[in-house]
C-alpha positions in Angstrom: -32.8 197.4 -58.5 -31.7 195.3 -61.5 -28.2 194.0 -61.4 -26.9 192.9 -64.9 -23.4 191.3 -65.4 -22.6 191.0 -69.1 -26.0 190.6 -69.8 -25.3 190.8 -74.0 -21.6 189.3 -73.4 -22.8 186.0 -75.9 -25.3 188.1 -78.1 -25.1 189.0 -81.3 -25.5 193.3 -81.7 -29.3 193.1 -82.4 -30.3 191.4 -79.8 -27.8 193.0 -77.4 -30.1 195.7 -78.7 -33.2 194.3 -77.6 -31.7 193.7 -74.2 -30.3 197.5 -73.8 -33.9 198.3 -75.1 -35.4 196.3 -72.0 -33.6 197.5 -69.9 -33.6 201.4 -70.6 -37.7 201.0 -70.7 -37.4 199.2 -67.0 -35.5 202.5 -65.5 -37.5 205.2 -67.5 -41.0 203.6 -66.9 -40.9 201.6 -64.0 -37.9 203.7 -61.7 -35.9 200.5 -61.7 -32.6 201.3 -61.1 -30.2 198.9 -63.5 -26.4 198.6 -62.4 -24.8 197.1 -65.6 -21.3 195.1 -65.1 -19.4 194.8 -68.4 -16.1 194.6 -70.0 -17.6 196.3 -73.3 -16.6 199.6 -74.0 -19.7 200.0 -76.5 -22.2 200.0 -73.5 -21.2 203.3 -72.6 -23.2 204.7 -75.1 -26.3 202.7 -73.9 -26.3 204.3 -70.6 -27.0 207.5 -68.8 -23.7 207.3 -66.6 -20.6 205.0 -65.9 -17.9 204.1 -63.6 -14.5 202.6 -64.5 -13.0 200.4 -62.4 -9.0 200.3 -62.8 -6.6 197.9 -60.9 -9.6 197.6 -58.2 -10.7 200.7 -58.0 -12.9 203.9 -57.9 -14.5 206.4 -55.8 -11.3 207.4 -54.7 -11.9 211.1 -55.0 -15.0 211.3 -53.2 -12.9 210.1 -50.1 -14.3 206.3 -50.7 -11.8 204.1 -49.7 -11.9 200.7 -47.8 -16.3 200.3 -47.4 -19.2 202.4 -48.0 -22.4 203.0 -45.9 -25.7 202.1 -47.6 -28.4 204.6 -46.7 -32.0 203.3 -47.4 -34.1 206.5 -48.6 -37.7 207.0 -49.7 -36.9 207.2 -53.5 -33.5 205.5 -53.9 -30.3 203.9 -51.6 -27.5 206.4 -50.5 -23.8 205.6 -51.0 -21.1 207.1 -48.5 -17.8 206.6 -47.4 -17.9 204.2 -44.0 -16.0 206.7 -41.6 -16.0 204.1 -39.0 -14.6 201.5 -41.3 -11.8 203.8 -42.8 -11.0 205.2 -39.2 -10.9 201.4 -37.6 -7.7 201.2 -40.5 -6.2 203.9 -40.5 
């Protein structure tokens, strides 16, 4: 897994470019899963799928509210609501 915060935030557009570049060819030919954090609306159209974040939050209608339970898998890591954490609160 590759986690990228603002990784073109100081760059100018073609080497933001090169950057996107990189990192599309680490997920299509290596399986490298790349979680981009960004404040730039124009990434959206660099990447496969995306999450907005609003006042704190997401998730909400898949029942994800207070934690999540990481699931290690073969081929990838699992993402589910934490019943015992959202019980414990409630």
């Amino acid at each position: 897994m590759l986690l990228a915060d603002e990784p073109t935030g100081e760059l100018d557009s073609s080497t933001a470019q090169d950057v996107f570049s990189a990192l599309q060819t680490a997920n299509t030919e290596l399986g490298v899963t790349v979680l981009v954090v960004t404040h730039d609306p124009a990434v959206s159209s660099q990447v496969r799928r995306t999450i907005a974040i609003r006042d704190g939050k997401t998730s909400r209608r898949l029942g994800m509210r207070n934690r999540v339970e990481l699931q290690e898998e073969p081929d990838h890591i699992g993402v589910w609501p934490d019943q015992g954490a959202d019980h414990e609160r409630e």
